[in-house]
KOLMARRO-139728 format. One line per 2 residues: number of its first residue (from 0); their letters; for each residue x, y, z of C-alpha. Coordinates in nm, 4 decimals. Layout:
NUM	A	X Y Z  ...
END
This chain:
0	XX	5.1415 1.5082 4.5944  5.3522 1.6477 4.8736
2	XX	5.4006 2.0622 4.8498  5.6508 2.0082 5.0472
4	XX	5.9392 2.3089 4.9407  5.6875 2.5249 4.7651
6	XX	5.7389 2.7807 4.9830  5.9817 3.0387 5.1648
8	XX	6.3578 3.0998 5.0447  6.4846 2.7425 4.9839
10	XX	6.2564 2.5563 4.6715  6.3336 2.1765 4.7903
12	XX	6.3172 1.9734 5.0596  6.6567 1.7968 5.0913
14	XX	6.6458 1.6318 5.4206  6.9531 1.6592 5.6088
16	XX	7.1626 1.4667 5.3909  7.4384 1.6549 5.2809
18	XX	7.7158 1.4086 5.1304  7.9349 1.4642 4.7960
20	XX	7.8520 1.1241 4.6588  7.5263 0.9047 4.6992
22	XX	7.5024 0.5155 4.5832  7.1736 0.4940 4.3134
24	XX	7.1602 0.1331 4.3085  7.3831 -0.1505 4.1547
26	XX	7.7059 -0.0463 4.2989  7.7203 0.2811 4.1078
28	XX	7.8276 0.6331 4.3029  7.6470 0.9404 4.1676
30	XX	7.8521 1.2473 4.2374  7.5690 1.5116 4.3379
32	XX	7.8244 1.8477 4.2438  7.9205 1.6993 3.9105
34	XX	7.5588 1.6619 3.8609  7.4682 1.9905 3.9555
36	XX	7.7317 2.1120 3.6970  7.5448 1.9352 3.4298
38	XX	7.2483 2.0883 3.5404  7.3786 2.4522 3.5583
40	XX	7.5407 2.3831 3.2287  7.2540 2.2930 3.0324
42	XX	7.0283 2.5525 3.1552  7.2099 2.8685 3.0809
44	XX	7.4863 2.7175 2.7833  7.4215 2.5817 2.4760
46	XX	7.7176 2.2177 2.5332  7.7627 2.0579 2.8404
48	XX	8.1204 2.0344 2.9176  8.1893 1.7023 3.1253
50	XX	8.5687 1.5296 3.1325  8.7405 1.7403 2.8878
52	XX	8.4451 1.6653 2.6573  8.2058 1.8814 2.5242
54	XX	7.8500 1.7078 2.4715  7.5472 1.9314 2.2827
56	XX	7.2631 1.9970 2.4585  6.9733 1.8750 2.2467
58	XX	6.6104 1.9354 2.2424  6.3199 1.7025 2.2873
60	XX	6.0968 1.6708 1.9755  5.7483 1.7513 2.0881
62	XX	5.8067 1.9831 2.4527  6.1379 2.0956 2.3066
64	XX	6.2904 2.0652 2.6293  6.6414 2.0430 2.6753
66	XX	6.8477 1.6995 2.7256  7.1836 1.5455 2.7202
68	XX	7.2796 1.2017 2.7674  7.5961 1.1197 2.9615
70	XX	7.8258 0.8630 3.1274  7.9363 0.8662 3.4760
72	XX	8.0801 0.5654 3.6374  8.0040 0.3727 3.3408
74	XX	7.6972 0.3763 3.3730  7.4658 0.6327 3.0775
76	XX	7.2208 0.9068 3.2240  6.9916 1.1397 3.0671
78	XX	6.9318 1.4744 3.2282  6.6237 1.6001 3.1028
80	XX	6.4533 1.9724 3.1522  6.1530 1.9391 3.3645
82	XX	5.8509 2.0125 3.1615  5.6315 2.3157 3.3216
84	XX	5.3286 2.1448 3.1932  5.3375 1.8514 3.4598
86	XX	5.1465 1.9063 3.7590  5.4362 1.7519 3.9964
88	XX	5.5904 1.9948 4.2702  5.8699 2.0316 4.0131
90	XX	5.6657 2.1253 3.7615  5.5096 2.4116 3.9417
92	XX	5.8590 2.5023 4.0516  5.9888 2.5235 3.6570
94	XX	5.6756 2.6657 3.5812  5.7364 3.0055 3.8725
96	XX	6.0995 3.0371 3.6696  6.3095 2.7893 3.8933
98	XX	6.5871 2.5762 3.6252  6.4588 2.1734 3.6719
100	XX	6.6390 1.9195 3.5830  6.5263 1.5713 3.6242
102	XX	6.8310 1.2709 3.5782  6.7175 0.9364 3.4508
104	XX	6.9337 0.6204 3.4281  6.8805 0.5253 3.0655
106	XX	6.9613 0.1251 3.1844  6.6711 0.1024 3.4054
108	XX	6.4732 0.4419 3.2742  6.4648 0.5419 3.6598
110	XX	6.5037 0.8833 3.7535  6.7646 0.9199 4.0279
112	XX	6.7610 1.2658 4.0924  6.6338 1.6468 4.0295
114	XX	6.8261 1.9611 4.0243  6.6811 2.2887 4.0973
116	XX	6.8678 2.6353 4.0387  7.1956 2.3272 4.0886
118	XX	7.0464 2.2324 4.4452  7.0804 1.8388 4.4105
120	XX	6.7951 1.6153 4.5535  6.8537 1.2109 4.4890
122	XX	6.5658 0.9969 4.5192  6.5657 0.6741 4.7346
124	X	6.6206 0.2940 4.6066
END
């Protein structure tokens, strides 16, 4: 696996894409600072407020990592904590104290992006 962004001051590599909303498949738009919100939110509160709702932050039964499952253009999500164990580049970057959060469309149980420290990556098609 890549080690791409392991390194120096920034933790990703984002390309040089740098648009508000990105299409994830299907028609759907994800907005990338709404979920960097989510991501901030769930890291350092205990609810993730989203819409004028407030959704709990729950926690995985064996890793105890943090989740919360969401809507956004009617379609649900998942953000899940990245688990430290993994030996991914985003697990060594949760495990040296960066906040990961992975986002998984619970329809097709694809992740479509990763958050770290609310720096939005999406992954492609």
């Amino acid at each position: 696996m890549s080690q791409k962004g392991l390194s120096g001051s920034n933790p990703m590599n984002t390309g040089d894409k740098d648009s508000r909303t990105v299409p994830p498949g299907e028609g759907a738009v994800l907005d990338t600072e709404l979920l960097s919100s989510i991501a901030t939110q769930m890291m350092t509160t205990s609810r993730v407020n989203l819409a004028g709702k407030s959704l709990p932050i729950r926690r995985t039964s064996t890793q105890h990592l943090r989740t919360v499952g969401f809507t956004l253009g009617g379609r649900e999500y998942q953000a899940i904590e990245q688990n430290p164990g993994k030996p991914s580049r985003w697990g060594q970057l949760a495990r040296s104290g960066h906040h990961v959060v992975q986002f998984k469309d619970a329809e097709t149980n694809r992740f479509v992006a990763v958050a770290v420290d609310g720096k939005m990556t999406l992954y492609p098609r």
